[in-house]
N, C-alpha and C positions, 0 to 999 in steps of 0.2 A: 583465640589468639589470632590476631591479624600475619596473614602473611606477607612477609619482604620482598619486595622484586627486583628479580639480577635488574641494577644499577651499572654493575661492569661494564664498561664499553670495549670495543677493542683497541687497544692500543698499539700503534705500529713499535715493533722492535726493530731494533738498526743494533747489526753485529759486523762491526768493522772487520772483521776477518773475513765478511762475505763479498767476493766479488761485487763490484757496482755498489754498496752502500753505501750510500751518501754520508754516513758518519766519517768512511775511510776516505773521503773525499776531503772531508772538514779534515781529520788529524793529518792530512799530508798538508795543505794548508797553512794551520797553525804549527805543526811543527820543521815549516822551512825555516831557515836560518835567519834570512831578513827579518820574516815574519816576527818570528820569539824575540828578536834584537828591537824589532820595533816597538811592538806591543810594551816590552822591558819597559825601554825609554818614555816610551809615553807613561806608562805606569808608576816611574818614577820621576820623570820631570814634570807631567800634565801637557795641558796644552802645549804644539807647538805648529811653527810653521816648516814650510817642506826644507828649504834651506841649513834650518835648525836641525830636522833630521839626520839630515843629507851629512854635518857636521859631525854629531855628533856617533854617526854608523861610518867610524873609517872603512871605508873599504867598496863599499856601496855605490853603484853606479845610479847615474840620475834614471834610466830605462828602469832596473830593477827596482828601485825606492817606489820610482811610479807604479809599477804596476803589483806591487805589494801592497802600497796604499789602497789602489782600486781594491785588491782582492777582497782586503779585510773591511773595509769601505762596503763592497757588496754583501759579505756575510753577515753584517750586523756590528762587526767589531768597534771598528772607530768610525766618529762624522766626521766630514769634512764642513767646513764655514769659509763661504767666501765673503768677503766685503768688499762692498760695490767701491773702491776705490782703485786710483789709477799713481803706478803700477797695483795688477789685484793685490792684494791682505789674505793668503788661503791659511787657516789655520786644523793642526787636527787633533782629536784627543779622544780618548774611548770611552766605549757607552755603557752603559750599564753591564750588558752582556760581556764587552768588552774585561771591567774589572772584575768580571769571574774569572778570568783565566789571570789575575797577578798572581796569585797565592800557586797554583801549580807550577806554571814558568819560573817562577821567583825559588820554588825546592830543585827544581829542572839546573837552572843556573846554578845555584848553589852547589848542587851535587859534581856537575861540572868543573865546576873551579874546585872543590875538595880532592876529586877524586882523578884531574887531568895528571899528576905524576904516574900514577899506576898505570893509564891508559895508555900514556906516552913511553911507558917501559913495556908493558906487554905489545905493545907496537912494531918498538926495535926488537924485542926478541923473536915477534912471527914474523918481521924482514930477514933477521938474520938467516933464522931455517929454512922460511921459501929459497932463499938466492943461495942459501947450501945444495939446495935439492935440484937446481935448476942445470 
């Protein structure tokens, strides 16, 4: 009988509960607000350009769009495309990795919008008791 050799390698674990884990770094990240909102939009419109964004995330300042784009721009998420024209053409849309996260975000949202009455009622009842007690 030939014997088998540990093939096993080691493989780094990441436990977001651990201080410094870079995993807990990613879900702060993706799950900022901009971030889920943008990711969204792109996931459901495709490409777009930063204007488009800008548009369609009321609320959204141009500082924070930017630097939300960069974030997720640096982690793999979405590319950015410039075209050599004048004014630039910058457009952006997510990569592959990027559409891993539609399906989670998209039950995220969902759950959100089902479940925002209940949220917003246990809201006012824990305002009401604090400002009783105060």
């Amino acid at each position: 009988m030939a014997s088998v050799e540990n093939v096993t390698e080691s493989i780094p674990s990441f436990d977001p509960y651990e201080r410094g884990c870079p995993s807990r770094d990613l879900l702060d990240q993706i799950g900022s607000k901009w971030a889920v909102l943008v990711l969204g939009e792109l996931g459901q419109n495709g490409t777009s350009r930063f204007g488009q964004l800008r548009q369609a995330l009321a609320g959204v300042s141009e500082k924070m769009l930017t630097q939300t784009l960069r974030t997720l721009e640096r982690d793999g998420l979405i590319s950015r495309t410039v075209y050599p024209e004048v004014p630039p053409h910058v457009e952006y849309e997510l990569t592959a990795l990027g559409q891993t996260l539609r399906e989670p975000l998209k039950a995220l949202t969902e759950w959100s919008v089902l479940h925002i009455e209940e949220v917003i009622t246990a809201r006012e009842e824990y305002d009401d008791r604090t400002e009783r007690t105060r």
